[in-house]
C-alpha positions in Angstrom: 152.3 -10.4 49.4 151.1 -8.1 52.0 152.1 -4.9 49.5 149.6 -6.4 47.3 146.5 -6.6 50.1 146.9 -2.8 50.6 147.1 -2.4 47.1 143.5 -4.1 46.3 142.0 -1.7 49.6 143.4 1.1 48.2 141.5 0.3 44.9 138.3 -0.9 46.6 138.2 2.3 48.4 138.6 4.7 45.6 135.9 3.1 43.4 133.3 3.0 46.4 134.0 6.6 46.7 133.8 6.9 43.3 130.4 5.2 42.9 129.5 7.7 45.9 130.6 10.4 44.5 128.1 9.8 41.1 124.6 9.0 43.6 122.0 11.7 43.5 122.7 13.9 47.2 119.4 13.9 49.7 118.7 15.8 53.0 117.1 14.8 55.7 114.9 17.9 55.2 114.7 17.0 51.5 113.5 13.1 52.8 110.6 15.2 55.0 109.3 17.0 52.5 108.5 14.6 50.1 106.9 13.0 52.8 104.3 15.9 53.7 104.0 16.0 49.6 103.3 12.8 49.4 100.8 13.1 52.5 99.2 16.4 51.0 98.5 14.2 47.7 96.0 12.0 49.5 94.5 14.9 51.2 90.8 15.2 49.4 90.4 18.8 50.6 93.8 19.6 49.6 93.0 18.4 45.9 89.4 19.8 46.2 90.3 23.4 47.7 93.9 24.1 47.4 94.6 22.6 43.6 96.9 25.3 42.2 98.9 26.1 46.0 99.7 22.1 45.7 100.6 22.3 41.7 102.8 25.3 43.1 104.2 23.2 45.8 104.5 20.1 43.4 106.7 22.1 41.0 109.0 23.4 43.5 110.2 19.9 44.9 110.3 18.8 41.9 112.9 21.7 41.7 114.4 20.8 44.7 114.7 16.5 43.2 116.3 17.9 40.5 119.1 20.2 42.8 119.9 17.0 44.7 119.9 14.3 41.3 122.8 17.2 40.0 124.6 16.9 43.0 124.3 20.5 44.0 125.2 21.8 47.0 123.4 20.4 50.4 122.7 24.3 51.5 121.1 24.8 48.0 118.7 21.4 48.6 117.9 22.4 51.3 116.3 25.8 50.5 114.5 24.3 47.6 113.3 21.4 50.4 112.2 24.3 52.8 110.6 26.5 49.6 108.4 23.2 49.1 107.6 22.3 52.5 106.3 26.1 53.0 104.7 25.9 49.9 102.8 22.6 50.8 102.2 24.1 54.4 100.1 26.8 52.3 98.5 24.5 50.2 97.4 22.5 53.2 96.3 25.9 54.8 94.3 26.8 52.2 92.7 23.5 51.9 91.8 23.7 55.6 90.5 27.8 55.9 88.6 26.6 52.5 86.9 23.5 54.0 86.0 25.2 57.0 84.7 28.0 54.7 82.4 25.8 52.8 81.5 23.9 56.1 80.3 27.1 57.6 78.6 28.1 54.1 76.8 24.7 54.0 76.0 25.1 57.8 74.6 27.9 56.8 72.6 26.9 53.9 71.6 24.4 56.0 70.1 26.8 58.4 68.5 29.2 55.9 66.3 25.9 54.3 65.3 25.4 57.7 64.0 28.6 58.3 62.9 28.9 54.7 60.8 25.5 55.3 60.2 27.0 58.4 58.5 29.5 57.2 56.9 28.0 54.0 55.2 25.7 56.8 54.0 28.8 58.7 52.6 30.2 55.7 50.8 27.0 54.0 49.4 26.5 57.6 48.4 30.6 57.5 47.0 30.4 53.9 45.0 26.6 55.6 43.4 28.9 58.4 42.9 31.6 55.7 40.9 28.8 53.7 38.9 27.4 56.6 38.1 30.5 57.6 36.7 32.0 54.1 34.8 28.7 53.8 33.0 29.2 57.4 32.2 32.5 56.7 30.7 31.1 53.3 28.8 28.7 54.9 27.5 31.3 57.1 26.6 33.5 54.6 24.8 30.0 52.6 23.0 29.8 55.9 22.3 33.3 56.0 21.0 33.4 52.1 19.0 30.0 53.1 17.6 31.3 55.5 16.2 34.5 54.5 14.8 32.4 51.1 13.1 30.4 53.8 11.4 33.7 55.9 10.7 34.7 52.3 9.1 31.5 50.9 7.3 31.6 54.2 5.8 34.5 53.5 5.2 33.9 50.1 3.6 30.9 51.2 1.5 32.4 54.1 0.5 35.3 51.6 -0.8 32.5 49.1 -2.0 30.9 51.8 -4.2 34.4 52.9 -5.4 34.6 49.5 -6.6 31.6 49.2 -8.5 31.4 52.6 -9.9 34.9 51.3 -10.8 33.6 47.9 -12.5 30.6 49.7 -14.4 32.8 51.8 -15.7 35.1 49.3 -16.7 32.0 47.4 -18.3 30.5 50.2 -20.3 33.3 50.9 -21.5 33.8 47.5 -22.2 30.2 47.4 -24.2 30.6 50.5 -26.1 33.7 48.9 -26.8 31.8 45.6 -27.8 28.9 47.7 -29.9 31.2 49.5 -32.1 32.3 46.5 -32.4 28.2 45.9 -33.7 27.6 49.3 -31.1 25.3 49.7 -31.7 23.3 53.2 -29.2 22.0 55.4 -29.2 17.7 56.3 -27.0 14.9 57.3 -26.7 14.3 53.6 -25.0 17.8 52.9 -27.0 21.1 51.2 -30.3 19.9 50.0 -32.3 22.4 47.0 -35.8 21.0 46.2 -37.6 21.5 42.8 -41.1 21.2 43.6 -44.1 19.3 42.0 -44.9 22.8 40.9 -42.0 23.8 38.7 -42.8 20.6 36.1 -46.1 20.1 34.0 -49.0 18.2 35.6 -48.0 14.8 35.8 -45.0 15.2 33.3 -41.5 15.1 33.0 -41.2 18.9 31.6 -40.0 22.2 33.4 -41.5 24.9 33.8 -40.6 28.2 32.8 -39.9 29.0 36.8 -38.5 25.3 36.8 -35.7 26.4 34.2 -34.6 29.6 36.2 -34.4 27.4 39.3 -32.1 25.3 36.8 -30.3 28.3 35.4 -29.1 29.4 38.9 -28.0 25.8 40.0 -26.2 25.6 36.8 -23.9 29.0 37.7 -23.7 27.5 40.9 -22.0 24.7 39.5 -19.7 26.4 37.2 -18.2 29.0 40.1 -17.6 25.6 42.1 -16.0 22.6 39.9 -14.9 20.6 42.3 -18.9 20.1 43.7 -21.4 18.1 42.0 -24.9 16.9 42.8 -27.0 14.2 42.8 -30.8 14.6 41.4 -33.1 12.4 43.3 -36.6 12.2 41.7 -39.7 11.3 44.0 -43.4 11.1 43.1 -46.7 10.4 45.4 -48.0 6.7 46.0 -51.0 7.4 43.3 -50.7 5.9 40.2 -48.8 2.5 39.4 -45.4 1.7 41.3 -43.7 1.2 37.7 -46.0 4.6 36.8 -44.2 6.5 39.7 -40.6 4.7 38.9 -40.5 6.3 35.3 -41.7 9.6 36.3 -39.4 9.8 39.1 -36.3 9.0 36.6 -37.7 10.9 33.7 -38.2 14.2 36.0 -34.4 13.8 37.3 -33.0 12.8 33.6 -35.1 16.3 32.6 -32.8 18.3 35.0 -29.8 16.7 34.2 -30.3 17.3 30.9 -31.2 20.8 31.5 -27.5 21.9 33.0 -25.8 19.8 30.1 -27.4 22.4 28.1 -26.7 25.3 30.1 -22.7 23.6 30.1 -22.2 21.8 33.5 -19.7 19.1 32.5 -21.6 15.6 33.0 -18.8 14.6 35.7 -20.6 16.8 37.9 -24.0 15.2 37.5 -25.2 11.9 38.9 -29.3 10.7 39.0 -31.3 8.6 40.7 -35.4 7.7 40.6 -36.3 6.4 43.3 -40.7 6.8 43.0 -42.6 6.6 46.4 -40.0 5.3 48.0 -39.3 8.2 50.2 -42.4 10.2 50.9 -41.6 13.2 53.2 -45.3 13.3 53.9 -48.4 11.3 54.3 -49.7 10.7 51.3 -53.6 11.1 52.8 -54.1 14.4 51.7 -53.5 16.5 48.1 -51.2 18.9 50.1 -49.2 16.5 51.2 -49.5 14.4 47.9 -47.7 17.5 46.3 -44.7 17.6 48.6 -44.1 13.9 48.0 -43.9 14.6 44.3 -40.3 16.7 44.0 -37.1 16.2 42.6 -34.1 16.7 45.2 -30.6 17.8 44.3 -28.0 17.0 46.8 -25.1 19.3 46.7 -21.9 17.3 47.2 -19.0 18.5 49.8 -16.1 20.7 48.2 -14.2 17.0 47.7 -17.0 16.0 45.5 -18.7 13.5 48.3 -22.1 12.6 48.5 -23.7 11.0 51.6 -25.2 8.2 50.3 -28.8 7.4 51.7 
């Protein structure tokens, strides 16, 4: 009985050998490389930086799974374990001087856009100053421009101005010369020229041949100034009928008027009046006096074109 016991240990133990015998061998060396192979797998910067050192270090342990699966000597494993773990120690070196590489290079990136903004701010805010500073000196120079136009208009305008105080002048002293010759008088009412009883027919509304030269010069008078006009105010003596002295009063005025239409006075410059023996500028006790009553007076408007009324 106890032969047999020993004989079933003695079998037991040859087929566990046996079974150890056929198992793939491992090192502990092996065990802590596919470890750090495993770990350099997972590494991003490894698989971003350092993709053909890890394919290198993949092949070898693959070299080195494949020694130990064919039960190859534990020396041999073990230099194909070490091969990989120095070749994963690369790939992870690489991976790291690589990184840092690019870090630095993207630090540095970084710091050239910031100087480049930098400086593209320095310049916009240069060319902005630039700007401002050619539109001031525009507007100075508009300023300038407007202002000389101004001194010029000025002087254009005081120039007109000059002429036409000279032109006035010379006008009014012509005015005052041809006035002269008509014995014009000064009143309250304005410039005063009196056609006497002496320049129409006895007792009739006709001129005279002196009556039409008187006439003639009042006419140029007129024409040299447009903007005056006059107002022809006939007057007779108290003989005679008050509706005698009305007419002959209106008919001597309407014969004057109608005198400078002919010689081309525009009718807009002409107004009449009869007013008889309304407005004697003398007794009318004597023949003398008599005469002076019977006139015709032509008041000469201001250079507005008013007439004092009476």
């Amino acid at each position: 009985m106890k032969k047999n016991h020993i004989s079933i240990l003695l079998a037991g133990t040859v087929l566990l050998l046996g079974a150890c015998a056929s198992g793939p061998k491992t090192t502990t060396l092996l065990e802590q490389v596919r470890m750090d192979h495993a770990q350099a797998q997972g590494n991003p910067k490894v698989a971003t930086y350092a993709a053909l050192e890890m394919q290198s270090a993949t092949e070898a342990l693959a070299k080195a799974n494949a020694a130990a699966k064919e039960r190859e000597s534990l020396e041999t494993v073990d230099k194909l374990a070490y091969l990989t773990k120095q070749k994963i120690a690369l790939a992870n070196e690489v991976a790291s001087r690589k990184s840092s590489e690019a870090e630095i290079a993207g630090s540095a990136a970084v710091r050239d856009q910031v100087r480049l903004d930098q400086r593209t701010q320095e310049a916009n805010q240069a060319r902005m100053k630039a700007e401002e500073a050619e539109r001031a000196a525009q507007a100075a120079r508009d300023a300038a421009a407007a202002a000389t136009q101004q001194k010029n208009q000025a002087q254009a305008n005081e120039s007109e101005a000059q002429r036409l105080a000279a032109e006035a002048l010379a006008r009014n002293q012509q005015l005052e010369a041809q006035l002269a010759e008509l014995s014009a008088k000064k009143t309250e009412r304005g410039l005063i020229i009196t056609l006497g009883d002496v320049l129409f027919s006895v007792d009739q509304a006709r001129l005279n041949a002196d009556g039409v030269r008187m006439v003639q010069r009042l006419a140029t008078v007129l024409q040299q100034n447009p903007k005056r006009s006059v107002l022809i105010e006939g007057h007779t003596d108290s003989t005679g009928s008050t509706q005698h002295n009305q007419e002959l009063s209106e008919r001597r005025s309407m014969a004057v008027r109608d005198a400078l239409l002919e010689l081309g006075v525009p009718r807009g410059q002409i107004a009449v009046r009869g007013y008889g023996e309304a407005y004697p500028v003398a007794a009318n006790d004597t023949a003398m006096n008599r005469q002076m009553n019977r006139r015709v007076e032509i008041v000469l408007s201001d250079e507005r074109g008013v007439i004092t009324p009476r």
